[in-house]
N, C-alpha and C positions, 0 to 999 in steps of 0.2 A: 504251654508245655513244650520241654524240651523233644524231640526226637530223636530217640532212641538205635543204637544196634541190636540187632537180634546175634545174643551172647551163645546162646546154649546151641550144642553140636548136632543135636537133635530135633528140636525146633529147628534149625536152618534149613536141616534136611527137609525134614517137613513143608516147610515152608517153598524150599525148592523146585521142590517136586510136586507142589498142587497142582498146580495145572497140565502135565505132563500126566499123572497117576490118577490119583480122585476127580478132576473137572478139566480133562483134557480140553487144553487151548492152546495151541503152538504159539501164534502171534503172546497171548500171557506169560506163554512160561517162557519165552525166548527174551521179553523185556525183562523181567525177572534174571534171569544167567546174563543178560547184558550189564544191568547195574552192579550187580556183585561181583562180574569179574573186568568191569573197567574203573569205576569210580568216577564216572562222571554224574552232573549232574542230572537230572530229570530232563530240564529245558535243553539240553544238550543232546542225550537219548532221542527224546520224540522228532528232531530234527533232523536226524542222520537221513541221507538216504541209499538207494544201496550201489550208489554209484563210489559212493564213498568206501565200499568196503569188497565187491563185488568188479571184476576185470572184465566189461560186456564184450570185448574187443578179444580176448581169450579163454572166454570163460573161463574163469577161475578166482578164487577170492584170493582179498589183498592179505596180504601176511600182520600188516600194521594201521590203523585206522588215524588219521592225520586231523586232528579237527580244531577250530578255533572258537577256542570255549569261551560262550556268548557272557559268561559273567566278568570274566576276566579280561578276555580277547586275547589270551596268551594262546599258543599252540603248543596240544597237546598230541605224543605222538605214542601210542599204546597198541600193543601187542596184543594179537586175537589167540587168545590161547585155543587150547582143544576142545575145553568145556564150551566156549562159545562158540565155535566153529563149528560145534556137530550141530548145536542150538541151531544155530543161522542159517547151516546146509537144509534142514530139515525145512524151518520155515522159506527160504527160499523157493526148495519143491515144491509146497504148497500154493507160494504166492503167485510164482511163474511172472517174476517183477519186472518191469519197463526200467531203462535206466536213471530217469530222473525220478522213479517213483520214493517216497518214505517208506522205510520198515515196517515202522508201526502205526499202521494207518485205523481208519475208525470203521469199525464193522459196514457202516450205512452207503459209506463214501470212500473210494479207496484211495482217491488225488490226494488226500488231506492227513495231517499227522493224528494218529491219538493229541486228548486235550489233555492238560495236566491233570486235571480234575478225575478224567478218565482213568489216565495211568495211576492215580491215588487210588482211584475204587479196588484198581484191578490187584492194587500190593494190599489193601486195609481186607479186601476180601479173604486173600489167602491167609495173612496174618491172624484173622478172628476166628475162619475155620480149622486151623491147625491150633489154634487155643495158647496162643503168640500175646503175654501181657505186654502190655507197657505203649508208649506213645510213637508206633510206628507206622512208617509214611515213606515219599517216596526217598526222602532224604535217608532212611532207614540204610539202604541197600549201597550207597558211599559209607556211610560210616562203619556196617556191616564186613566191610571190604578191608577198611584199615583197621579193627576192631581183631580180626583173623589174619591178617598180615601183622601187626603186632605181637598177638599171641606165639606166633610163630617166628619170631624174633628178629624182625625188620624193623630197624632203627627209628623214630619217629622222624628224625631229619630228611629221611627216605620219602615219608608219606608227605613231611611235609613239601616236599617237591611234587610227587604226583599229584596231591588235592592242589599245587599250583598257591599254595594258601600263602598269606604276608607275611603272618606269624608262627612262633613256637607256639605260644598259647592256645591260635585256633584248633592244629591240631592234636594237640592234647588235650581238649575238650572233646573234639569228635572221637579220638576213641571211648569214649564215657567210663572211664578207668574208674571204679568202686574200689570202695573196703575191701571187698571180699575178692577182687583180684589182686588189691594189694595182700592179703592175708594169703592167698596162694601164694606167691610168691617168698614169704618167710617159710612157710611148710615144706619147702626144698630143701 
């Protein structure tokens, strides 16, 4: 099965905000606000650490996150918006983190990244309790990202530079463009 974006503006919400609202988990809901508002991979996510984003030497976070995305090996140079920034500040307080430590570490063990497997529970969980159809996973929260950047009328050639993708095609796949957005579109 393909994986899906989560389309509907209310479901996102929802979705968003689980772990924040209903099943507070800062470490959950801050992976969550990281993949939707970077577009990076999963494998890329769980690697960061907060030396990468975080200025130990002034305290203070980096405005721009620099990473060399392990699928591609291209460098990607992405912007920490606000919505992730409050995310980060908050889980940071919490974490009170060492400078080579992971973000999103595993409950048991704090040296070690979440496993992918993990970060999959931790998106299928929110997904199923907010009553989220369709085949979503961690790849969800990339496509989710150009899915609402699209909608909002950002070029696909746009995206297809951020996703770093080879082709037109890839990304006009990952926005999973239906009928029924193409049928919005004549209704204008």
């Amino acid at each position: 099965m393909i994986t899906e974006p989560i389309k509907d503006n209310k479901e996102l919400q929802a979705f968003l905000n689980f772990y924040a609202d209903k099943k507070p988990n800062l470490r959950n809901h801050c992976l969550i606000v990281f993949g939707l508002n970077t577009a990076l991979r999963i494998s890329d996510i769980l690697n960061i650490k907060w030396n990468m984003i975080y200025d130990f030497e002034n305290k203070k976070f980096i405005k721009r996150l620099t990473i060399s995305e392990h699928k591609t090996g291209k460098i990607n140079i992405i912007p920490i918006n606000d919505n992730l920034s409050i995310a980060l500040q908050k889980l940071f307080s919490k974490q009170n983190p060492q400078y080579n430590d992971y973000i999103f570490t595993k409950s048991t063990d704090h040296t070690r990244p979440l496993s992918r497997t993990q970060a999959y529970r931790i998106i299928k969980t929110a997904a199923d309790k907010c009553n989220i159809t369709g085949n979503i996973s961690c790849h969800s929260l990339r496509k989710t990202f150009g899915f609402f950047a699209w909608k909002q009328g950002t070029q696909p050639a746009l995206l297809m530079a951020i996703y770093n993708h080879s082709s037109y095609n890839i990304t006009k796949r990952y926005l999973g463009i239906t009928q029924c957005e193409k049928d919005d579109i004549y209704a204008y």
